[in-house]
C-alpha positions, 0 to 999 in steps of 0.5 A: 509489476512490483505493485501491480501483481505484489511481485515480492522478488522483484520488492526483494531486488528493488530494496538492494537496487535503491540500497545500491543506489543511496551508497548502502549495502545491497542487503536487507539492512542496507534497504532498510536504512535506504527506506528510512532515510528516503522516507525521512527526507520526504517528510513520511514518519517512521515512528514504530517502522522495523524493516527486515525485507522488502517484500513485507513476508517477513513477520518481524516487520512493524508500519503504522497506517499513518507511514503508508497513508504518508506514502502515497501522499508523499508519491503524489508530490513528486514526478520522480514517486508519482508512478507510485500511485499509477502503479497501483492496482485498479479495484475490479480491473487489474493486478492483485484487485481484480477479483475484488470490488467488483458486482457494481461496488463505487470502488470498481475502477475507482478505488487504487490500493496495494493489499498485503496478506499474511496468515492472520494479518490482511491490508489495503493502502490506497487512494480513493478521489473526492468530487472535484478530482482531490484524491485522499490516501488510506490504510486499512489494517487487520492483525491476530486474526488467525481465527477468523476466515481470511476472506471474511476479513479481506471481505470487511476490508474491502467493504470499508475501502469501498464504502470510503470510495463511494463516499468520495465519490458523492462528494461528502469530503 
């Protein structure tokens, strides 16, 4: 549900539960340095990463692209992270990607994400998979984009992932 539906109150429990868990304070700050640490220990960079919440609503929060590819890269190596990748919504079928990439795009049923919204601010991470079943994680990003209708941004968004999915699909990578 946490990815599925981007339940941001249950993002905001989970971080205090991992904080909990790694012996942290269950408080932002705690979650914050659980994160860090785990992503460290997974080998995930976290050059420019700042934390403030869980959920990502908060405006203060800083990833690169490169730390959410490494993300679903690291999730896949491991049984006890792979629910990361199944946990992800199914482009044209479910969650937070059942309106989008549908109309017969390759992405339908095909391409994985997470999305994340703000005014101005739209991403998708996610997975798409070459022939021969090798799957390659991606992170798309648009920020200041408060002049620009949302859904012609989530509209360009989506049409990248699904053109990287379609790619994939044809076997080119």
């Amino acid at each position: 549900r946490l990815l599925t539906d981007s339940d941001n109150e249950v993002a905001e429990v989970m971080l205090r539960q991992a904080a909990i868990a790694a012996g942290e304070p269950a408080s932002f700050e705690g979650g914050a340095a659980t994160v860090k640490k785990s992503l460290t220990a997974a080998k995930v960079s976290t050059s420019g990463l700042v934390l403030y919440d869980g959920s990502g609503l908060s405006r203060k929060n800083r990833i690169s692209a490169q730390t959410l590819v490494g993300v679903l890269s690291a999730s896949a190596k491991s049984p006890a992270t792979s629910a990361v990748l199944s946990g992800l919504p199914v482009g044209g079928f479910t969650g937070t990607l059942d309106d989008r990439f549908g109309g017969g795009t390759a992405a339908q049923g095909l391409g994985r994400a997470k999305t994340g919204t703000l005014t101005g601010v739209h991403s998708l991470a996610g997975l798409a998979t070459l022939s021969g079943g090798r799957p390659i994680a991606f992170a798309l990003m648009a920020d200041q984009t408060e002049q620009v209708n949302p859904f012609v941004v989530q509209a360009a968004i989506d049409r990248v992932a699904a053109d990287l999915v379609a790619c994939a699909c044809k076997g080119s990578g």
